[in-house]
Chimera marker file (.cmm) of the C-alpha trace (Angstrom):
<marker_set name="trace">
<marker id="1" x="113.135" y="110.160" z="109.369" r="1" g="1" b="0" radius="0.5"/>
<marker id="2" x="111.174" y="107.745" z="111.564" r="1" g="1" b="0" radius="0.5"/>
<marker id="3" x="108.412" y="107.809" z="113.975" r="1" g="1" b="0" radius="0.5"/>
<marker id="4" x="110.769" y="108.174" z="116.895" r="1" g="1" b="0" radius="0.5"/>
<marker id="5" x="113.171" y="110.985" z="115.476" r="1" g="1" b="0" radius="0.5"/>
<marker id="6" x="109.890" y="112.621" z="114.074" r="1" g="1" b="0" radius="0.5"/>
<marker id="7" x="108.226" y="112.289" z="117.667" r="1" g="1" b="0" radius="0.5"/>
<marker id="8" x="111.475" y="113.107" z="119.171" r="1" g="1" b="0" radius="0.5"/>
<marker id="9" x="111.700" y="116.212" z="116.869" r="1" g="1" b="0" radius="0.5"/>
<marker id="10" x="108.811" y="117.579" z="117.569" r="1" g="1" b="0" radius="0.5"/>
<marker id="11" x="109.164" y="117.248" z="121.421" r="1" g="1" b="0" radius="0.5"/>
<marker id="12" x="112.068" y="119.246" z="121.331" r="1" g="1" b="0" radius="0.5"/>
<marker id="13" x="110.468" y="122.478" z="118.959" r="1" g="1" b="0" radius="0.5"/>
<marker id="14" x="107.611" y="122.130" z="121.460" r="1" g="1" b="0" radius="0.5"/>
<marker id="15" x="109.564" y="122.578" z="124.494" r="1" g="1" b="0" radius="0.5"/>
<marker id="16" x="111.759" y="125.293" z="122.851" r="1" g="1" b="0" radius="0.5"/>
<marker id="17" x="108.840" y="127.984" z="121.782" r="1" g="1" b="0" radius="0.5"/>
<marker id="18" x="107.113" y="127.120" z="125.411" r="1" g="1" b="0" radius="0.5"/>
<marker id="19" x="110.269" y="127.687" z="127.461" r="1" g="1" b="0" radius="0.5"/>
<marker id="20" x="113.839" y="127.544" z="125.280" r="1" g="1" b="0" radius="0.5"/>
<marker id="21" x="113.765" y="124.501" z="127.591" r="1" g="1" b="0" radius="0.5"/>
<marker id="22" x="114.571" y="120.412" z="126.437" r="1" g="1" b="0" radius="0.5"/>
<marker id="23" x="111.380" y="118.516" z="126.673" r="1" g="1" b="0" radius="0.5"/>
<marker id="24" x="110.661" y="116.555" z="129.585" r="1" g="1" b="0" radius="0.5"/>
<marker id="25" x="110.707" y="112.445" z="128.871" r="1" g="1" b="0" radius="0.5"/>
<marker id="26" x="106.670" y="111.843" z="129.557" r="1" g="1" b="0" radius="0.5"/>
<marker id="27" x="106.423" y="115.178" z="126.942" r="1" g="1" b="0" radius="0.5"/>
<marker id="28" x="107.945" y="112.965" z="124.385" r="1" g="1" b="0" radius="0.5"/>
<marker id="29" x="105.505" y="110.275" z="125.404" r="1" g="1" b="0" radius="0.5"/>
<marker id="30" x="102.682" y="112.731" z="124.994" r="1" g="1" b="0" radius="0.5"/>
<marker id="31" x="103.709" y="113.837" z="121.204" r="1" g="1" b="0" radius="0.5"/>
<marker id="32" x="104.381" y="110.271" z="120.652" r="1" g="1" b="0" radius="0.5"/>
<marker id="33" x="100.960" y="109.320" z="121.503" r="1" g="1" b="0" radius="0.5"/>
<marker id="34" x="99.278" y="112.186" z="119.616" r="1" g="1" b="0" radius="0.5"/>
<marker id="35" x="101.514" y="111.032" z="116.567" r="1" g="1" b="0" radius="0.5"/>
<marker id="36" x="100.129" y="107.462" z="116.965" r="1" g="1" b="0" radius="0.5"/>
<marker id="37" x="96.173" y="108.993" z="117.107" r="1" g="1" b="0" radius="0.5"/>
<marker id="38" x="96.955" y="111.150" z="114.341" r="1" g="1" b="0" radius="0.5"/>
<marker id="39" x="98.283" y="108.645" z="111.363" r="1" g="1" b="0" radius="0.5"/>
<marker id="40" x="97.370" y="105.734" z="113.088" r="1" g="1" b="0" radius="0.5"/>
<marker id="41" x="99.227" y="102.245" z="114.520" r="1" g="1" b="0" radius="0.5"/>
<marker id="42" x="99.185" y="98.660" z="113.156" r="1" g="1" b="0" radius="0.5"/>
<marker id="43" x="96.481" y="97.969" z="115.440" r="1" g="1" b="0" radius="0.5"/>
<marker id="44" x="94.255" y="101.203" z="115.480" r="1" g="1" b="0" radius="0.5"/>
<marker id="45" x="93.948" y="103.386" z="112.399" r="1" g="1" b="0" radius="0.5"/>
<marker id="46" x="94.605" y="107.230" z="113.140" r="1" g="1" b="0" radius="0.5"/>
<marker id="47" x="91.527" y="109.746" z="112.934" r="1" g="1" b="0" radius="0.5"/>
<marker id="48" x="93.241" y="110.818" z="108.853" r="1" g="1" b="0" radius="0.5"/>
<marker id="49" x="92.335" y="107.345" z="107.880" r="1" g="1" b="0" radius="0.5"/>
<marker id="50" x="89.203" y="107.163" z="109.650" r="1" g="1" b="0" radius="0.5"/>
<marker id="51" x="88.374" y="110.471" z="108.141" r="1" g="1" b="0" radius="0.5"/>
<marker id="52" x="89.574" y="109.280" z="104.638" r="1" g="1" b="0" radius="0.5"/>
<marker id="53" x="87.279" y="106.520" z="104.811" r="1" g="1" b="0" radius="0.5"/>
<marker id="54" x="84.499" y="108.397" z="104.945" r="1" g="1" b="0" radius="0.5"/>
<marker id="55" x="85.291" y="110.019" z="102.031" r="1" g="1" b="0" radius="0.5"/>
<marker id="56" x="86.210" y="112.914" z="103.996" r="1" g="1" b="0" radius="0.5"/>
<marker id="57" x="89.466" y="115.210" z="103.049" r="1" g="1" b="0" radius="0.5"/>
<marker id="58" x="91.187" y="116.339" z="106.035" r="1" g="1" b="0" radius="0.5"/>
<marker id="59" x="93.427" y="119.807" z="105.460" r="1" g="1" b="0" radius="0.5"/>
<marker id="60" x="95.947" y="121.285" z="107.055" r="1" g="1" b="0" radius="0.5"/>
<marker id="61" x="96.005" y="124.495" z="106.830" r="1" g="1" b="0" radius="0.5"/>
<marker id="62" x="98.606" y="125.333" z="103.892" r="1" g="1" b="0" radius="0.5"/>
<marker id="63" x="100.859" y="122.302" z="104.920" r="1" g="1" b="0" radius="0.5"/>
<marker id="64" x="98.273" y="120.446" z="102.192" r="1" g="1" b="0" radius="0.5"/>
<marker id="65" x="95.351" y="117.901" z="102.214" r="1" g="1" b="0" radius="0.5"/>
<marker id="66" x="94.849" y="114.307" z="102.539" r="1" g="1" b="0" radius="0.5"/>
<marker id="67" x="92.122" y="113.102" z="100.085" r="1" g="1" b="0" radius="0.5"/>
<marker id="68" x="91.054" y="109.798" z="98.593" r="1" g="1" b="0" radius="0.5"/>
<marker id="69" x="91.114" y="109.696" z="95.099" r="1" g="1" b="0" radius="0.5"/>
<marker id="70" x="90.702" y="106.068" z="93.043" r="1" g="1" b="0" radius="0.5"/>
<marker id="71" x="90.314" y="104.271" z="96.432" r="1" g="1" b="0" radius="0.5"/>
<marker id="72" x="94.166" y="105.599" z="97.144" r="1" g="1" b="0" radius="0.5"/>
<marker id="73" x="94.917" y="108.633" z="99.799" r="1" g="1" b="0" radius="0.5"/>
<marker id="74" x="96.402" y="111.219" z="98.641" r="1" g="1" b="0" radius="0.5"/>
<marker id="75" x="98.308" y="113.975" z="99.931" r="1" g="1" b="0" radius="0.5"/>
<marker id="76" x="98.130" y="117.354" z="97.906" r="1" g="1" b="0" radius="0.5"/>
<marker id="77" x="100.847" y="119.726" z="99.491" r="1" g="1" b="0" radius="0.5"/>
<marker id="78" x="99.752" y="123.423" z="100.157" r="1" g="1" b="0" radius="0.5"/>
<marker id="79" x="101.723" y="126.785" z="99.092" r="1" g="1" b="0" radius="0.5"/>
<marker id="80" x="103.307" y="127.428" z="102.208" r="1" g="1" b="0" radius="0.5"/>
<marker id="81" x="104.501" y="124.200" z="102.097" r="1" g="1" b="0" radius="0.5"/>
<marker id="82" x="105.365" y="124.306" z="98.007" r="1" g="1" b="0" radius="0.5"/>
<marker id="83" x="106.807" y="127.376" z="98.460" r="1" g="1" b="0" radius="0.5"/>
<marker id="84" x="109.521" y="126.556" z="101.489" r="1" g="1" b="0" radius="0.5"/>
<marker id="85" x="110.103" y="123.223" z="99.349" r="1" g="1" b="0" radius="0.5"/>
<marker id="86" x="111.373" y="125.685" z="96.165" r="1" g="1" b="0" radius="0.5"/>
<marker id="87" x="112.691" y="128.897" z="97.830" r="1" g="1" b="0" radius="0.5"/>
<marker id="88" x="113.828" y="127.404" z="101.621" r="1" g="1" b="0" radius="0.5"/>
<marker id="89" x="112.053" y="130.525" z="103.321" r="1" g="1" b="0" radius="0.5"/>
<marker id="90" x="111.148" y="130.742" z="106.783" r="1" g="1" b="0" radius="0.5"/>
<link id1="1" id2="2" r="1" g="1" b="0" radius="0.2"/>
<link id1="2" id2="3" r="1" g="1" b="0" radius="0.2"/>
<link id1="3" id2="4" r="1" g="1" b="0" radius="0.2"/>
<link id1="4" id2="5" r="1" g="1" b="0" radius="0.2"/>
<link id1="5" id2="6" r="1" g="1" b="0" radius="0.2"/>
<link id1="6" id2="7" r="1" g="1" b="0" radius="0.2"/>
<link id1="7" id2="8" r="1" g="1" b="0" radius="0.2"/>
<link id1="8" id2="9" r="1" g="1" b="0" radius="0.2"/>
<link id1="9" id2="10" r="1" g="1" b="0" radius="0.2"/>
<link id1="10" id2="11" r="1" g="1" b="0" radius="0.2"/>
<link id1="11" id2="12" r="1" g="1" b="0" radius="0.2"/>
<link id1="12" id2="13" r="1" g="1" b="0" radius="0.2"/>
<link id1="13" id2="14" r="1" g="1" b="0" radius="0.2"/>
<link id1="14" id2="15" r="1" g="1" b="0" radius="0.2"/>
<link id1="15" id2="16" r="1" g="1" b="0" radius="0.2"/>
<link id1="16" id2="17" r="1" g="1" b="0" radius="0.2"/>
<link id1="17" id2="18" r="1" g="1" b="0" radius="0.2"/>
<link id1="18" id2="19" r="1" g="1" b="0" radius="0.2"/>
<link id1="19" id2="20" r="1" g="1" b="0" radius="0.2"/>
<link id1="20" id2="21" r="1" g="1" b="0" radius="0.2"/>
<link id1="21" id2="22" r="1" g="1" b="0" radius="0.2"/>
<link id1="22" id2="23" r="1" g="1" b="0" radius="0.2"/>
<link id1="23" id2="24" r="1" g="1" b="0" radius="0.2"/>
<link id1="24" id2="25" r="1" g="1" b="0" radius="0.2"/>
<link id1="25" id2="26" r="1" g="1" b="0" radius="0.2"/>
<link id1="26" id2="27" r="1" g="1" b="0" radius="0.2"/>
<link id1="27" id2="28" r="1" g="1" b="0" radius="0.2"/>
<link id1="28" id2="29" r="1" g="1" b="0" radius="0.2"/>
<link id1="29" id2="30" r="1" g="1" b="0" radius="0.2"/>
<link id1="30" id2="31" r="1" g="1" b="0" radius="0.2"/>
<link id1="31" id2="32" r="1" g="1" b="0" radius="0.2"/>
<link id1="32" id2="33" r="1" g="1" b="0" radius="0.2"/>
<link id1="33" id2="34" r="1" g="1" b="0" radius="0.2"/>
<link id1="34" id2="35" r="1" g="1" b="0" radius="0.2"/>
<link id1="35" id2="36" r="1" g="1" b="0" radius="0.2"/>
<link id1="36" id2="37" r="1" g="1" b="0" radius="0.2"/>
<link id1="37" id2="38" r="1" g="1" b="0" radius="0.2"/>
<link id1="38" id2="39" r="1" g="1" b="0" radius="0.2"/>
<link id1="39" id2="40" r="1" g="1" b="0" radius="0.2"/>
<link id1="40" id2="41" r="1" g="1" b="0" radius="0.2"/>
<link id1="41" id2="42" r="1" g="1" b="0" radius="0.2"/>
<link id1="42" id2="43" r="1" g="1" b="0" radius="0.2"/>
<link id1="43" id2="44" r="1" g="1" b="0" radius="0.2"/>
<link id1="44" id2="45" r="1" g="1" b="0" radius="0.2"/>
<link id1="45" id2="46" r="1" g="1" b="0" radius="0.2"/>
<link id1="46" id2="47" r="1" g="1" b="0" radius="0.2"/>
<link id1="47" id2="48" r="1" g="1" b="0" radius="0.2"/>
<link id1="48" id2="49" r="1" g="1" b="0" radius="0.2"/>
<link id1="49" id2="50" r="1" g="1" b="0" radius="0.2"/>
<link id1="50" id2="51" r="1" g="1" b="0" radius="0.2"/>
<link id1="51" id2="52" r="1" g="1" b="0" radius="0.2"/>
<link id1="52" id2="53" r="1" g="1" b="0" radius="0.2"/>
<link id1="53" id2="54" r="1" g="1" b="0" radius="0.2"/>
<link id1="54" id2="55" r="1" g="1" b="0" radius="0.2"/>
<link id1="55" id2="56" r="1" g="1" b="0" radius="0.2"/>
<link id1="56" id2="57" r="1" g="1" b="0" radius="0.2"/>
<link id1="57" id2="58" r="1" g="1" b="0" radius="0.2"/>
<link id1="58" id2="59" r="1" g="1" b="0" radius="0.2"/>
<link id1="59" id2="60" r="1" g="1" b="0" radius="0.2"/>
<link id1="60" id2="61" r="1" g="1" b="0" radius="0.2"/>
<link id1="61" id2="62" r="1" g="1" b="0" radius="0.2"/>
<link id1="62" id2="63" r="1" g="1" b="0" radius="0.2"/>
<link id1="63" id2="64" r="1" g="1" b="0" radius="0.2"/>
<link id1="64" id2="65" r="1" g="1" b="0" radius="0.2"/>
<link id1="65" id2="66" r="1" g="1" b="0" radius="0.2"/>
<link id1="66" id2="67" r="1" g="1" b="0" radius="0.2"/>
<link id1="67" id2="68" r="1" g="1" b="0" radius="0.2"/>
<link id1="68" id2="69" r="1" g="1" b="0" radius="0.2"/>
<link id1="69" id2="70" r="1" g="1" b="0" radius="0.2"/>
<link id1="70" id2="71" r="1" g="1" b="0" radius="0.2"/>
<link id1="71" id2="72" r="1" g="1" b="0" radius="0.2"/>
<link id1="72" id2="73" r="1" g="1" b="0" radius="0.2"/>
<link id1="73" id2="74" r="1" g="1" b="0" radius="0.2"/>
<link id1="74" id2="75" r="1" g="1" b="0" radius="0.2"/>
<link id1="75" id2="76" r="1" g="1" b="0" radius="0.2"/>
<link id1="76" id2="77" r="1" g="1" b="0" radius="0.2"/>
<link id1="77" id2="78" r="1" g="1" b="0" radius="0.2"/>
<link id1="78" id2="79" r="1" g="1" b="0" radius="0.2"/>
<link id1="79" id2="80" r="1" g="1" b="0" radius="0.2"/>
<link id1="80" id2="81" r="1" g="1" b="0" radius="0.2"/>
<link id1="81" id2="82" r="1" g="1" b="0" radius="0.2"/>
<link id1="82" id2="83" r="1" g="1" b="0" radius="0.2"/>
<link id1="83" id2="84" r="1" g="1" b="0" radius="0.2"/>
<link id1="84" id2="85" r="1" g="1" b="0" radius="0.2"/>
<link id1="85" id2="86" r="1" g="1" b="0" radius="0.2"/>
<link id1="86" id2="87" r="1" g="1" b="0" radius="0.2"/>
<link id1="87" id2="88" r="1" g="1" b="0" radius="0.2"/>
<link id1="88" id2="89" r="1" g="1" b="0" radius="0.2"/>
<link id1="89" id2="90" r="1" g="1" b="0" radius="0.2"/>
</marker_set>
């Protein structure tokens, strides 16, 4: 999947659990943005890798963790995310 399907994606579960509706063009321009602040563009890193270069670790909840480890980020996947990987629940 790529940015734009990921953006896209997104968007459209947004729009859904506000309204059931489709998401409005500038609302895909708005995800797309916060996507882009998030992990970051050629030109601008995103606030994971600014955090990761601090030697912080940034966690999402049970999704997982970004860490640094070796100089290298790292991404260390949490049990609700482990778990829907192996059993396909929710």
């Amino acid at each position: 999947m790529d940015k734009w399907k990921l953006t896209e994606m997104t968007a459209r579960r947004l729009a859904e659990r506000a309204d059931g509706g489709k998401p409005a063009d500038d609302e895909v321009g708005r995800v797309g943005r916060i996507v882009d602040t998030l992990f970051g563009t050629v030109e601008h890193a995103g606030t994971i890798a600014e955090t990761l270069r601090a030697q912080e670790t940034v966690t999402l909840g049970s999704f997982g963790s970004f860490h640094v480890a070796d100089g290298t980020a790292t991404f260390r996947p949490g049990k609700a995310l482990t778990e829907y990987l192996r059993h396909g629940t929710g």
